[in-house]
N, C-alpha and C positions, 0 to 999 in steps of 0.2 A: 807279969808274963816273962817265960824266960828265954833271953834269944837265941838262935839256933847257933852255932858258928860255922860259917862254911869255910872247910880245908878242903874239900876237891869238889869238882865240877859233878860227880855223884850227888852229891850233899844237895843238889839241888832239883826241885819236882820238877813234874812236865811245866806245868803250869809257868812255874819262873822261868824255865828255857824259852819258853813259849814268847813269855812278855819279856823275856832279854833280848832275843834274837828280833823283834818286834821295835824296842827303843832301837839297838842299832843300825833297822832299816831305815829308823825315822831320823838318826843321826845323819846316815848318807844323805839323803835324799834331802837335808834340809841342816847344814854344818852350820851355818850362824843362829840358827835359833836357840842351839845350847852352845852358843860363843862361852858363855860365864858361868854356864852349871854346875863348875868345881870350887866357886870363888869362894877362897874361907877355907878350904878343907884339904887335908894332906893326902896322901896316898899311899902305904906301904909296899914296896914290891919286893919278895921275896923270890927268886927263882931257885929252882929245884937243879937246875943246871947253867951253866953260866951262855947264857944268848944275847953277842951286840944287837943283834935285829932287833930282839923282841924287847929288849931292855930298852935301845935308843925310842922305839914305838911307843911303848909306856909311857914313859915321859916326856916326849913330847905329844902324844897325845894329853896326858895329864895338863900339861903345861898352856896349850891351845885351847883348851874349858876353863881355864881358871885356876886352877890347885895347885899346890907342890907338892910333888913325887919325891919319896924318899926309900933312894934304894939301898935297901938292908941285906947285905951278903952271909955269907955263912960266917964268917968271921964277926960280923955283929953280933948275931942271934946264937942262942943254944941251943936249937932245935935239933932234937934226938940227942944230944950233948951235956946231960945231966940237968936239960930241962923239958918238962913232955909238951908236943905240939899243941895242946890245947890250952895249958896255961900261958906259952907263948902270947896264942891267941888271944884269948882272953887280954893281958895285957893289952898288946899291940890294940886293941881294938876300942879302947880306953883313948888312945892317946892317936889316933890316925884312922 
């Protein structure tokens, strides 16, 4: 089976909004039962524009589950840059 990759928030059905916006109620409403849900596993954060808010939120949301967040700026990545966004993907998704 071949997996899908998601590059934007389109990319994804009702169904998975559905059951995303679903786990997040069940995050609020209940923040230590996924105390360790990221334990083991990295996080890539690539932003499209550069945002402290939302970047400092990322990671330490990332970081309060368990994971390490690792933030990839444009100067990392070659996205649109003589590399195409999906092999990026592809990649990064290998490895985070």
């Amino acid at each position: 089976m071949k997996k899908k990759q998601l590059l934007t928030i389109s990319d994804l059905g009702d169904e998975c909004l559905a059951a995303l916006f679903q786990s997040t109620a069940a995050l609020k409403k209940s923040p230590s039962a996924y105390h360790r849900a990221l334990t083991g596993k990295s996080l890539g954060l690539i932003f499209e524009k550069p945002s402290t808010r939302t970047r400092v939120s990322f990671e330490v949301g990332t970081l309060q589950l368990g994971g390490h967040p690792l933030f990839l700026s444009s100067r990392d990545v070659q996205l649109g840059r003589g590399e195409p966004v999906a092999d990026t993907a592809r990649v990064l998704s290998r490895y985070v």
